[in-house]
mmCIF file of the N, C-alpha and C atoms, coordinates in Angstrom:
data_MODEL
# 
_entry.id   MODEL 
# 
loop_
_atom_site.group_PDB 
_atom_site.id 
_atom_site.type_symbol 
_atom_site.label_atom_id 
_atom_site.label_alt_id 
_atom_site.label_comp_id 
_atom_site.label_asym_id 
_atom_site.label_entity_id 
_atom_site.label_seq_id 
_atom_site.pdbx_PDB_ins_code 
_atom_site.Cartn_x 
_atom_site.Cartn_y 
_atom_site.Cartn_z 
_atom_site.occupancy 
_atom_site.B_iso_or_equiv 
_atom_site.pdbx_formal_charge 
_atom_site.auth_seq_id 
_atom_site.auth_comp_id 
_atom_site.auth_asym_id 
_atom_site.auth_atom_id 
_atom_site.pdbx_PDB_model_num 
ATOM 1   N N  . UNK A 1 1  ? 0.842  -1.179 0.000   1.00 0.00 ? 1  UNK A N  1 
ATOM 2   C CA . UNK A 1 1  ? 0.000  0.000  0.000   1.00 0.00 ? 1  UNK A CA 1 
ATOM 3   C C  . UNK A 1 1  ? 0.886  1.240  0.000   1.00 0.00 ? 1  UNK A C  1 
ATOM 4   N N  . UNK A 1 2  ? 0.741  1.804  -0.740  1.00 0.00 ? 2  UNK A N  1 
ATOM 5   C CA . UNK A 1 2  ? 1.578  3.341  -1.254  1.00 0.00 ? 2  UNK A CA 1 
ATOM 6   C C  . UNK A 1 2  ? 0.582  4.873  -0.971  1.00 0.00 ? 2  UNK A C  1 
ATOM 7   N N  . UNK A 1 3  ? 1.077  5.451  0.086   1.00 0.00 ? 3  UNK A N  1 
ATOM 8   C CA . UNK A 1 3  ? 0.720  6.727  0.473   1.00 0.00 ? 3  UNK A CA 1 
ATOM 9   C C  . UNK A 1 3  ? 1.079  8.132  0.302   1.00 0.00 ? 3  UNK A C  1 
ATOM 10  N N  . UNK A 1 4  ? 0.700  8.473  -0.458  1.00 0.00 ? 4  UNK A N  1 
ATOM 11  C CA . UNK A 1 4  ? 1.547  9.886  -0.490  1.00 0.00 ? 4  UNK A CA 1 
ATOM 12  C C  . UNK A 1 4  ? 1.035  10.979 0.184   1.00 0.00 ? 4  UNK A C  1 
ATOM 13  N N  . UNK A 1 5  ? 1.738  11.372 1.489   1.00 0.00 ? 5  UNK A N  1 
ATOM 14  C CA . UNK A 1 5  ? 1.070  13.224 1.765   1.00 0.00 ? 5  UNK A CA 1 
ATOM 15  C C  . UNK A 1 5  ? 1.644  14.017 1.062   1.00 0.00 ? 5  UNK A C  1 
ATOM 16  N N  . UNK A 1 6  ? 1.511  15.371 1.229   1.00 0.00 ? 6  UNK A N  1 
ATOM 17  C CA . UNK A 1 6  ? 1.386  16.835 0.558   1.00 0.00 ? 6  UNK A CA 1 
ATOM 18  C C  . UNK A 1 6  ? 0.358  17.515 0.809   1.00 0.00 ? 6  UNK A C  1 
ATOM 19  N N  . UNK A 1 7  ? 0.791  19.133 0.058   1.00 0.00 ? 7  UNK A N  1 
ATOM 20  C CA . UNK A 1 7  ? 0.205  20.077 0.717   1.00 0.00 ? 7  UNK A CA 1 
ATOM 21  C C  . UNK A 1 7  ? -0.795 19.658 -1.031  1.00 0.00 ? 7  UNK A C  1 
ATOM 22  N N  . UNK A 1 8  ? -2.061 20.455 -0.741  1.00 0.00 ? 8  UNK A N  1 
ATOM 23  C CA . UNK A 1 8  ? -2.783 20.597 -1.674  1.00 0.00 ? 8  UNK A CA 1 
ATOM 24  C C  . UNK A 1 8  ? -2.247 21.835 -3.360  1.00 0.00 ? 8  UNK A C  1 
ATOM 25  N N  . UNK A 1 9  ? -1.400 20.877 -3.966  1.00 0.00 ? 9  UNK A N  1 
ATOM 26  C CA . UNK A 1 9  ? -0.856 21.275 -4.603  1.00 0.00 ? 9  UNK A CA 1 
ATOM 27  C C  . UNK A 1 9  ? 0.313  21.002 -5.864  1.00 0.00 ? 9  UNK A C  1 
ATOM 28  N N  . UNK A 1 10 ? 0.832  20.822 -6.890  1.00 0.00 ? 10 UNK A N  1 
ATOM 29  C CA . UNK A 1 10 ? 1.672  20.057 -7.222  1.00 0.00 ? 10 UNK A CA 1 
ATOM 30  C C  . UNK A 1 10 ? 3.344  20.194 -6.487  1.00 0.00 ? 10 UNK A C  1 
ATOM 31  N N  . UNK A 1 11 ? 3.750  21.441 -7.156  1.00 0.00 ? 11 UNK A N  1 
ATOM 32  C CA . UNK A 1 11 ? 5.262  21.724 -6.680  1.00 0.00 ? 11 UNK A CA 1 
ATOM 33  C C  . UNK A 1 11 ? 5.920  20.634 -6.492  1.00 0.00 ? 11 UNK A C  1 
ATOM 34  N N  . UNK A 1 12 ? 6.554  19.736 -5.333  1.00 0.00 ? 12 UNK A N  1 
ATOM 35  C CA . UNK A 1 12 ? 7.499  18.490 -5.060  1.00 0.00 ? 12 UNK A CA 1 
ATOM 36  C C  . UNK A 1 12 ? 6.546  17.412 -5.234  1.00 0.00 ? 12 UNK A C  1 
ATOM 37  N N  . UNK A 1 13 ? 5.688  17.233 -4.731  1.00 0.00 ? 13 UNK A N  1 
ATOM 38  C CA . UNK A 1 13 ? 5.028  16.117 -4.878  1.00 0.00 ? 13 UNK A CA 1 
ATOM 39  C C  . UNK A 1 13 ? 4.370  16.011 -5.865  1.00 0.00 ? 13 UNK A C  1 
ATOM 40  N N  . UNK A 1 14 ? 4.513  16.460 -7.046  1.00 0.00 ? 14 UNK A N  1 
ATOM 41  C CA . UNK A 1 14 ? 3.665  16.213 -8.208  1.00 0.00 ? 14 UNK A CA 1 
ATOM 42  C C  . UNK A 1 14 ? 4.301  14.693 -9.058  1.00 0.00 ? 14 UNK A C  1 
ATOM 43  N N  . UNK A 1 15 ? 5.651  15.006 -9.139  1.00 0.00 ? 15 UNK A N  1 
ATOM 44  C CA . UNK A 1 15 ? 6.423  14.072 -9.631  1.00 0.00 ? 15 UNK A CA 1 
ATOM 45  C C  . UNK A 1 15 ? 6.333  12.715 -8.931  1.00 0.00 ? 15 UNK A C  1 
ATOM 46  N N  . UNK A 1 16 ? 6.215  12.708 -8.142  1.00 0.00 ? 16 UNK A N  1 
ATOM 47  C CA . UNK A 1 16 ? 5.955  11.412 -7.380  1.00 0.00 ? 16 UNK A CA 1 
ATOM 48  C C  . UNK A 1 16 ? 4.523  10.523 -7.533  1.00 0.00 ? 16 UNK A C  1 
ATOM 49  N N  . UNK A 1 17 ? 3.630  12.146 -7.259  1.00 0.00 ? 17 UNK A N  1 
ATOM 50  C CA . UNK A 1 17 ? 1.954  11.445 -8.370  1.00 0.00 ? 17 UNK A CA 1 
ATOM 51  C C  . UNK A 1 17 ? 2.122  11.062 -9.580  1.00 0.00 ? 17 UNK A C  1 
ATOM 52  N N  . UNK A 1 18 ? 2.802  11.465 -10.709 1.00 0.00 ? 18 UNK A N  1 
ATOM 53  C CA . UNK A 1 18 ? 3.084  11.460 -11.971 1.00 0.00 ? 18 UNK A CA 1 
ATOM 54  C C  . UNK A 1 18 ? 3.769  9.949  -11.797 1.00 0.00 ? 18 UNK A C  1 
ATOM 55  N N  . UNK A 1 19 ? 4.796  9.745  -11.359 1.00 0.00 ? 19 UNK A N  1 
ATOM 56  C CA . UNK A 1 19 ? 5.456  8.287  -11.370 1.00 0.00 ? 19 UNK A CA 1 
ATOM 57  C C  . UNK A 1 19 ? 4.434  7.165  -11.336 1.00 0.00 ? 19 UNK A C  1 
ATOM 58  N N  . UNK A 1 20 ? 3.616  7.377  -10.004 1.00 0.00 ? 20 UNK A N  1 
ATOM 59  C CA . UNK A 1 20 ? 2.728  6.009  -9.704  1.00 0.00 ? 20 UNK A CA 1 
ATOM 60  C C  . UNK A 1 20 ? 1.749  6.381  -10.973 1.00 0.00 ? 20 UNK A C  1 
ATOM 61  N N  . UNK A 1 21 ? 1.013  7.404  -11.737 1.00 0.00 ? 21 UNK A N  1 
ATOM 62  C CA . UNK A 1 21 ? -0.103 7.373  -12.510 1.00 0.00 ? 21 UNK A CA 1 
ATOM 63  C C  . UNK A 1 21 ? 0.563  6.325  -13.681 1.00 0.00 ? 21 UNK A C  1 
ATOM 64  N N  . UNK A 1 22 ? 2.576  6.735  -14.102 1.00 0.00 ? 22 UNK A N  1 
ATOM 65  C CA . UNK A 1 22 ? 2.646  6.124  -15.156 1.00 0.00 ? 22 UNK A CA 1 
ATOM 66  C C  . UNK A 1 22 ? 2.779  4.605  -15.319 1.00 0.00 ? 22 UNK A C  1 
ATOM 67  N N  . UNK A 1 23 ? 2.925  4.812  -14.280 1.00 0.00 ? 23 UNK A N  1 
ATOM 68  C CA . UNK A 1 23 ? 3.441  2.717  -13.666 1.00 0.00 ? 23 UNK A CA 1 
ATOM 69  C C  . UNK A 1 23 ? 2.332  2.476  -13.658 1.00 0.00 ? 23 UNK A C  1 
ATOM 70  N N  . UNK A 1 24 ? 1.003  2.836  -13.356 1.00 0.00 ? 24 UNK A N  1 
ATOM 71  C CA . UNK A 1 24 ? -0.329 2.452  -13.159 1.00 0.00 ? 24 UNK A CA 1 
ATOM 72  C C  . UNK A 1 24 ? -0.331 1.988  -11.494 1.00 0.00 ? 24 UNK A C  1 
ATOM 73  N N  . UNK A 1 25 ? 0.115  2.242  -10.494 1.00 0.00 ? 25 UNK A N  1 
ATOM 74  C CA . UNK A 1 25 ? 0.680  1.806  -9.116  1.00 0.00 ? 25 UNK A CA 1 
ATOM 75  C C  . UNK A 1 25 ? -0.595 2.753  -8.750  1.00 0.00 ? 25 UNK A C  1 
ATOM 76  N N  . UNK A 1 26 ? -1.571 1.781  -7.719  1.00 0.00 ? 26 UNK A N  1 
ATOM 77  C CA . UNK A 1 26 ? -2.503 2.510  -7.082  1.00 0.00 ? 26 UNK A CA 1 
ATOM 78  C C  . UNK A 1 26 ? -1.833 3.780  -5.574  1.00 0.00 ? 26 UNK A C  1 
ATOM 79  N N  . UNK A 1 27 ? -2.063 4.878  -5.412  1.00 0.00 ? 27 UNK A N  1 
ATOM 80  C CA . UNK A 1 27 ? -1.325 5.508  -4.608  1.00 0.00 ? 27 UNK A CA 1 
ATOM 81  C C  . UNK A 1 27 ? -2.351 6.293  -4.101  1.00 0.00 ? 27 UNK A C  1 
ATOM 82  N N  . UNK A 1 28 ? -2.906 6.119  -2.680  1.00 0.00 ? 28 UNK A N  1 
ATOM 83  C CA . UNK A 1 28 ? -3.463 6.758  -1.370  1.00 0.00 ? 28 UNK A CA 1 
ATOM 84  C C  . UNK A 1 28 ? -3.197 8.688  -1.594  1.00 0.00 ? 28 UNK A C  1 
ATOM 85  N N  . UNK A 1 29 ? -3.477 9.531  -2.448  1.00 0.00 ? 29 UNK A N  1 
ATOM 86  C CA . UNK A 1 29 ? -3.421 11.082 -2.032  1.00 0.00 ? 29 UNK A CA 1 
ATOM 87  C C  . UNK A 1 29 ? -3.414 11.567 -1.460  1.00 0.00 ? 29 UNK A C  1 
ATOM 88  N N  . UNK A 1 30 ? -3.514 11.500 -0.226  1.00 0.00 ? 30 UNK A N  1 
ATOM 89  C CA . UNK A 1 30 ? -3.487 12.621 0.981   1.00 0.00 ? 30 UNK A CA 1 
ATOM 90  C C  . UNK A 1 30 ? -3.042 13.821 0.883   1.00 0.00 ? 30 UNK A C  1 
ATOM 91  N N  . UNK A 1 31 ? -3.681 14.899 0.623   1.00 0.00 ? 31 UNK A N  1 
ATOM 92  C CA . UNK A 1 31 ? -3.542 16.333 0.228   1.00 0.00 ? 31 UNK A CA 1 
ATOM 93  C C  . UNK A 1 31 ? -3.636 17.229 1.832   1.00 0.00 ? 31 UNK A C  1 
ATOM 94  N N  . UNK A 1 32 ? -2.932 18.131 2.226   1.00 0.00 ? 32 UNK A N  1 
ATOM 95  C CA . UNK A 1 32 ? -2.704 18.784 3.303   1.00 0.00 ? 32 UNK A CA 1 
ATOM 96  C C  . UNK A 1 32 ? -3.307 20.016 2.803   1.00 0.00 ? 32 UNK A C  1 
ATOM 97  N N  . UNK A 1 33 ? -4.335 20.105 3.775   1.00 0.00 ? 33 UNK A N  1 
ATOM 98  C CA . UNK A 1 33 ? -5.104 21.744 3.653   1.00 0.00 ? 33 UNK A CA 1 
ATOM 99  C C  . UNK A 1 33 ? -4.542 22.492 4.515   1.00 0.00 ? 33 UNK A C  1 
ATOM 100 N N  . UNK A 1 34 ? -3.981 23.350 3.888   1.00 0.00 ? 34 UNK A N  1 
ATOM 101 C CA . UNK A 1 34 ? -3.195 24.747 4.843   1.00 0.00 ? 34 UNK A CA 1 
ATOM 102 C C  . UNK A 1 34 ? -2.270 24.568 5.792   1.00 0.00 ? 34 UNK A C  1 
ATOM 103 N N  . UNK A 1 35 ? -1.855 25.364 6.370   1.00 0.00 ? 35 UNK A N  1 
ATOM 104 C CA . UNK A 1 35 ? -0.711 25.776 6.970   1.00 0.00 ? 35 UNK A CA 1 
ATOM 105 C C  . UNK A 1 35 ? -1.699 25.255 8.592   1.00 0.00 ? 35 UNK A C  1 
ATOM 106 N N  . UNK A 1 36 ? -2.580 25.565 8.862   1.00 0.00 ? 36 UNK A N  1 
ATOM 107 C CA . UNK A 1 36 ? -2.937 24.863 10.515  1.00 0.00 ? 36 UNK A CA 1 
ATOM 108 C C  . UNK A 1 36 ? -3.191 23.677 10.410  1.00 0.00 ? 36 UNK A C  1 
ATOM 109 N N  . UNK A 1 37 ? -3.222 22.569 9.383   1.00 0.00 ? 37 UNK A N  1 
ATOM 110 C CA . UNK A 1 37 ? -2.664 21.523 8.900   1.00 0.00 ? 37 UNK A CA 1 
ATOM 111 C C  . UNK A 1 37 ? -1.609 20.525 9.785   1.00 0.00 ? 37 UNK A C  1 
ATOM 112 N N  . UNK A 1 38 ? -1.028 21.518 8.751   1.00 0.00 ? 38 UNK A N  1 
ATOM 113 C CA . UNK A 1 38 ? 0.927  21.216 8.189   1.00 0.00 ? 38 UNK A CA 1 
ATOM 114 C C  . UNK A 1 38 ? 1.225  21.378 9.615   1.00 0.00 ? 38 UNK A C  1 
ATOM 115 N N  . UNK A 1 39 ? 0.737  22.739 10.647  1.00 0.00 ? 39 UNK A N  1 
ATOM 116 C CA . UNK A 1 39 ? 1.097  22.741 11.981  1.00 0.00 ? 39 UNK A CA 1 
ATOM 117 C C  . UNK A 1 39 ? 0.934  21.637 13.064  1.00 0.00 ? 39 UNK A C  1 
ATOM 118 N N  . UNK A 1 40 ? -0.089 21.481 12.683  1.00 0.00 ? 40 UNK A N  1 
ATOM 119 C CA . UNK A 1 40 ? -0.568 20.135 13.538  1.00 0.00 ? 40 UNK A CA 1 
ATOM 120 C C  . UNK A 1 40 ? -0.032 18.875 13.322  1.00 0.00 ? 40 UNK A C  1 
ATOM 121 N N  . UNK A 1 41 ? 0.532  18.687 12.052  1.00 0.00 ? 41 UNK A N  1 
ATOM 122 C CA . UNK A 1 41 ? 1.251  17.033 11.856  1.00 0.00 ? 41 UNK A CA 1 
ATOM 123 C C  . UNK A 1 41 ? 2.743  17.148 12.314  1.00 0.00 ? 41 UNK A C  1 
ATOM 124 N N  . UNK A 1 42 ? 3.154  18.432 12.058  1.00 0.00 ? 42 UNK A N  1 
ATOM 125 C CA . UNK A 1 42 ? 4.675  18.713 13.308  1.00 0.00 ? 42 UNK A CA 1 
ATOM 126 C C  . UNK A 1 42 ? 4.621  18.719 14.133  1.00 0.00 ? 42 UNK A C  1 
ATOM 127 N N  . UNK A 1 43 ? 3.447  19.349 14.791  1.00 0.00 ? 43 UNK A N  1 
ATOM 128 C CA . UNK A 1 43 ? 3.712  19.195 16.944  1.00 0.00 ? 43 UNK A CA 1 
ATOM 129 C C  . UNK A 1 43 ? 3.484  17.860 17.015  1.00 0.00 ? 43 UNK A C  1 
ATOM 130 N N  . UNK A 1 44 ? 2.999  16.635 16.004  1.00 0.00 ? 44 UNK A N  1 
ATOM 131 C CA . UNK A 1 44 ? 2.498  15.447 16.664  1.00 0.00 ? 44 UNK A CA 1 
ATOM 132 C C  . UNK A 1 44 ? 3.596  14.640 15.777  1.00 0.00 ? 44 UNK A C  1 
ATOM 133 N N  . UNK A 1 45 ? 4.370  14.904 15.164  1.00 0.00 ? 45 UNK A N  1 
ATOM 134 C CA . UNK A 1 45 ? 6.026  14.492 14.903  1.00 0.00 ? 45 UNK A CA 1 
ATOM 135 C C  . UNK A 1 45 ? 5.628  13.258 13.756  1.00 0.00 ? 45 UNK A C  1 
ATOM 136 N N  . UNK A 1 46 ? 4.164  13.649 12.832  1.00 0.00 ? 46 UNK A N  1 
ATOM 137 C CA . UNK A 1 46 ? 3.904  12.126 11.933  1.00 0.00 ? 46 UNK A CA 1 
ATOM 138 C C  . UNK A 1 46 ? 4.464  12.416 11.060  1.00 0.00 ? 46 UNK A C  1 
ATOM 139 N N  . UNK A 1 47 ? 5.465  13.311 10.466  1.00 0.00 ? 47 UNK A N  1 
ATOM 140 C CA . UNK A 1 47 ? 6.718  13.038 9.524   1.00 0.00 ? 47 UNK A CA 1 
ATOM 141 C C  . UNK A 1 47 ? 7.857  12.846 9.836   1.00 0.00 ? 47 UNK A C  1 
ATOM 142 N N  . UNK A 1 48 ? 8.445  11.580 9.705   1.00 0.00 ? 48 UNK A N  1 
ATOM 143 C CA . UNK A 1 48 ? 9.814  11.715 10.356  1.00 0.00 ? 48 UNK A CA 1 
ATOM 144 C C  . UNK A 1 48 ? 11.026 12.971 10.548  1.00 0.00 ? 48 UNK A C  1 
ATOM 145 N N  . UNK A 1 49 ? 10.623 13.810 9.247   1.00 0.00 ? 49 UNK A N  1 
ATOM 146 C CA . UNK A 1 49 ? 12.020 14.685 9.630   1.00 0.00 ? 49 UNK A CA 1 
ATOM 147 C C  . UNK A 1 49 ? 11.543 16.189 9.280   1.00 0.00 ? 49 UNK A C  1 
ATOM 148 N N  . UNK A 1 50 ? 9.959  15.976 9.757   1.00 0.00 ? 50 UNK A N  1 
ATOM 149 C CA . UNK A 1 50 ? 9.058  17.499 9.350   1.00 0.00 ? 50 UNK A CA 1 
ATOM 150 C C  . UNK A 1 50 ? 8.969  17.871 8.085   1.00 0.00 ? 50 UNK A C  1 
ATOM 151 N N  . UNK A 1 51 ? 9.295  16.827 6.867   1.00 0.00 ? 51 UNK A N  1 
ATOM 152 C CA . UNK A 1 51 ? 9.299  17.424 6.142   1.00 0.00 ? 51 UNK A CA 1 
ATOM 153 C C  . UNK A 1 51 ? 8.171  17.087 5.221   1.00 0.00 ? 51 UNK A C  1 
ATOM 154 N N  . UNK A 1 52 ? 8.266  17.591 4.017   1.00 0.00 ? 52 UNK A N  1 
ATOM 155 C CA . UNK A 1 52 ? 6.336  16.743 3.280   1.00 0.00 ? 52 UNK A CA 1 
ATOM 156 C C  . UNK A 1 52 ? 7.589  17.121 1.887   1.00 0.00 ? 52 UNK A C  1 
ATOM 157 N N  . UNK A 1 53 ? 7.560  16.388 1.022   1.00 0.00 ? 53 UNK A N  1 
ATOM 158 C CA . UNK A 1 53 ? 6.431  15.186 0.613   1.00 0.00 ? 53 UNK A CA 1 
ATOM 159 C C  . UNK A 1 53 ? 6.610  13.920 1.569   1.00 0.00 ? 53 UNK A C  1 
ATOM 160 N N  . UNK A 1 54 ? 5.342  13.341 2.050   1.00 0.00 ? 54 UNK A N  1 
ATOM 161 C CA . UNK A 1 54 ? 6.147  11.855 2.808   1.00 0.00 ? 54 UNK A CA 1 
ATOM 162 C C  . UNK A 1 54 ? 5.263  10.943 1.688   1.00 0.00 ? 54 UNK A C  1 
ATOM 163 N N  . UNK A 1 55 ? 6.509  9.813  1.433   1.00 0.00 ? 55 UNK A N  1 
ATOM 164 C CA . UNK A 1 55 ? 5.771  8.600  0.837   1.00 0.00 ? 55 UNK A CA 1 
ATOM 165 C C  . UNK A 1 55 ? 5.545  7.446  1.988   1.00 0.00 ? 55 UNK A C  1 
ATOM 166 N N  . UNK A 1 56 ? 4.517  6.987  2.351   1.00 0.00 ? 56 UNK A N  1 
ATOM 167 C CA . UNK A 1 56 ? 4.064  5.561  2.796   1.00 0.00 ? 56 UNK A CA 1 
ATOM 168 C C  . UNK A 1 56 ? 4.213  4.413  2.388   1.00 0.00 ? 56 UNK A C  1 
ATOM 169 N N  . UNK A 1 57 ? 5.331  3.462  2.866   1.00 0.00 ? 57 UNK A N  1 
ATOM 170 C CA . UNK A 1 57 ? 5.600  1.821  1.841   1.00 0.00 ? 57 UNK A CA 1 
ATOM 171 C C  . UNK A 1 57 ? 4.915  1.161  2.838   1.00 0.00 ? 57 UNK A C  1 
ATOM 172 N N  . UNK A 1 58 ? 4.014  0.662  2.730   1.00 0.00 ? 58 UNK A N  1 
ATOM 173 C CA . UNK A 1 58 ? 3.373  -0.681 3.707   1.00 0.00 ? 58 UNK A CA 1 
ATOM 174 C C  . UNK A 1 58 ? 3.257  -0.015 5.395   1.00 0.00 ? 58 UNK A C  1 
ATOM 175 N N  . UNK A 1 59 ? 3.146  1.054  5.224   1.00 0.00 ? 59 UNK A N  1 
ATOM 176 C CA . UNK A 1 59 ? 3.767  1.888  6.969   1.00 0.00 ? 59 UNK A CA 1 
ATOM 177 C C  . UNK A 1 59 ? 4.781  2.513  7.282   1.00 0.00 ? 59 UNK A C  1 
ATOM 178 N N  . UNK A 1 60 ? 5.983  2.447  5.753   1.00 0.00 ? 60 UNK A N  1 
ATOM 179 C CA . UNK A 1 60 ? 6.845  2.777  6.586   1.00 0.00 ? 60 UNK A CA 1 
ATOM 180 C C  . UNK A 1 60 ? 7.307  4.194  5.756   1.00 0.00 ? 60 UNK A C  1 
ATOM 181 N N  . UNK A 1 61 ? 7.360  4.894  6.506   1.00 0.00 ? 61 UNK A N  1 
ATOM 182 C CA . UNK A 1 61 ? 7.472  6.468  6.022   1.00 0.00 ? 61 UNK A CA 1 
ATOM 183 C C  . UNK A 1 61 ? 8.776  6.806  5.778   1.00 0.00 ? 61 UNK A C  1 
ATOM 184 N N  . UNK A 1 62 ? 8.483  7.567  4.442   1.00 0.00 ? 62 UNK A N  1 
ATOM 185 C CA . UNK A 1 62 ? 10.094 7.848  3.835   1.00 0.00 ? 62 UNK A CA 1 
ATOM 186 C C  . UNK A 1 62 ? 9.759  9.515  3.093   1.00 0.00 ? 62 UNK A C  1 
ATOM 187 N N  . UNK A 1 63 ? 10.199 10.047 3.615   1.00 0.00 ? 63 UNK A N  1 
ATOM 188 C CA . UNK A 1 63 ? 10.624 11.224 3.111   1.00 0.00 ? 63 UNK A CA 1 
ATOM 189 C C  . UNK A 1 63 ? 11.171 12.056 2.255   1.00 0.00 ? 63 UNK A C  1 
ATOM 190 N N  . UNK A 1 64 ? 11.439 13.157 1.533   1.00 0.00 ? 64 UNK A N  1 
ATOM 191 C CA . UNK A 1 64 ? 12.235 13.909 0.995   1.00 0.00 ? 64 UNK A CA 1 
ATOM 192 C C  . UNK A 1 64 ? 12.180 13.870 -0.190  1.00 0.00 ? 64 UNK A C  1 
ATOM 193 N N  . UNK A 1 65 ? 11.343 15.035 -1.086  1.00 0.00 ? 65 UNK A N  1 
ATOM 194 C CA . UNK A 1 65 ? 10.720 14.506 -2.478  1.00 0.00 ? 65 UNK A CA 1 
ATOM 195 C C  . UNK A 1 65 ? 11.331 13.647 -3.330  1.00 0.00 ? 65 UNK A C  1 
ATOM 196 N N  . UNK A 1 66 ? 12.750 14.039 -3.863  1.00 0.00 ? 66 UNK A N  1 
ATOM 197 C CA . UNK A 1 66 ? 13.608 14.075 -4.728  1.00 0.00 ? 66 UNK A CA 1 
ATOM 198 C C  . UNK A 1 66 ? 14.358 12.576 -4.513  1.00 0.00 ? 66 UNK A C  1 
ATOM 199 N N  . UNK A 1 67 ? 14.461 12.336 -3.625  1.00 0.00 ? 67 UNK A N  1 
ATOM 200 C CA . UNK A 1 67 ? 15.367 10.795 -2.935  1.00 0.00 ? 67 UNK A CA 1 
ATOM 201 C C  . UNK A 1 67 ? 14.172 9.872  -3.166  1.00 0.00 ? 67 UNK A C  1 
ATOM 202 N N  . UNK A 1 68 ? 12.397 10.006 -2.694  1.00 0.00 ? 68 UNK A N  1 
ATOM 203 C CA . UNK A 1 68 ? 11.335 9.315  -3.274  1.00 0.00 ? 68 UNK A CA 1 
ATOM 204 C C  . UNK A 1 68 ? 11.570 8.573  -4.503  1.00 0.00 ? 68 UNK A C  1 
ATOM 205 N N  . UNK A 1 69 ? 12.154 9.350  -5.232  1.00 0.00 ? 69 UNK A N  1 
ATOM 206 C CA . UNK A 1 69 ? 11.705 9.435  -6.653  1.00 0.00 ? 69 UNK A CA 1 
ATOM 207 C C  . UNK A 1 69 ? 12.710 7.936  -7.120  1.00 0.00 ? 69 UNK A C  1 
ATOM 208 N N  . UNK A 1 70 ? 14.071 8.358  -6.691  1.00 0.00 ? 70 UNK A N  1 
ATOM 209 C CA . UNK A 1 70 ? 14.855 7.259  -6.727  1.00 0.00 ? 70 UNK A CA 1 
ATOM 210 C C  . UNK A 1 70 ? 15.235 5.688  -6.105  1.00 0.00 ? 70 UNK A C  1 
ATOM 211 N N  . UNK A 1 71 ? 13.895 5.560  -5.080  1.00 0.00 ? 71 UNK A N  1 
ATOM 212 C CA . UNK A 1 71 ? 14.052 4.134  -4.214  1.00 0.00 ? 71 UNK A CA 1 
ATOM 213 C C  . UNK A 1 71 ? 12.965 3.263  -5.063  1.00 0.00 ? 71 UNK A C  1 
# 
């Protein structure tokens, strides 16, 4: 199961939607509405390193748009 968060928007995480659409790889969207959001998933530490885009492999959270792209 493949998860992707982000903010509601393309910028970093577009490329990562674009990958799974071309592989045909079903992928979970999770779109982040706003900035009191984004605040709330940092005080409660559900990105490992605060950062977004996060990808989801089976649970296990991996980070950092650009490095995504390459695992």
């Amino acid at each position: 199961h493949y998860k992707l968060t982000y903010f509601d928007l393309r910028a970093r995480g577009e490329p990562i939607r674009m990958m799974f659409a071309i592989a045909g790889v079903p992928l979970e969207d999770v779109r982040i509405d706003g900035r009191k959001d984004w605040i709330a998933m940092v005080k409660n530490k559900v990105t490992p390193f605060d950062t977004l885009p996060m990808l989801e492999v089976d649970g296990v959270k991996l980070d950092s748009g650009n490095s995504t792209l390459h695992r």
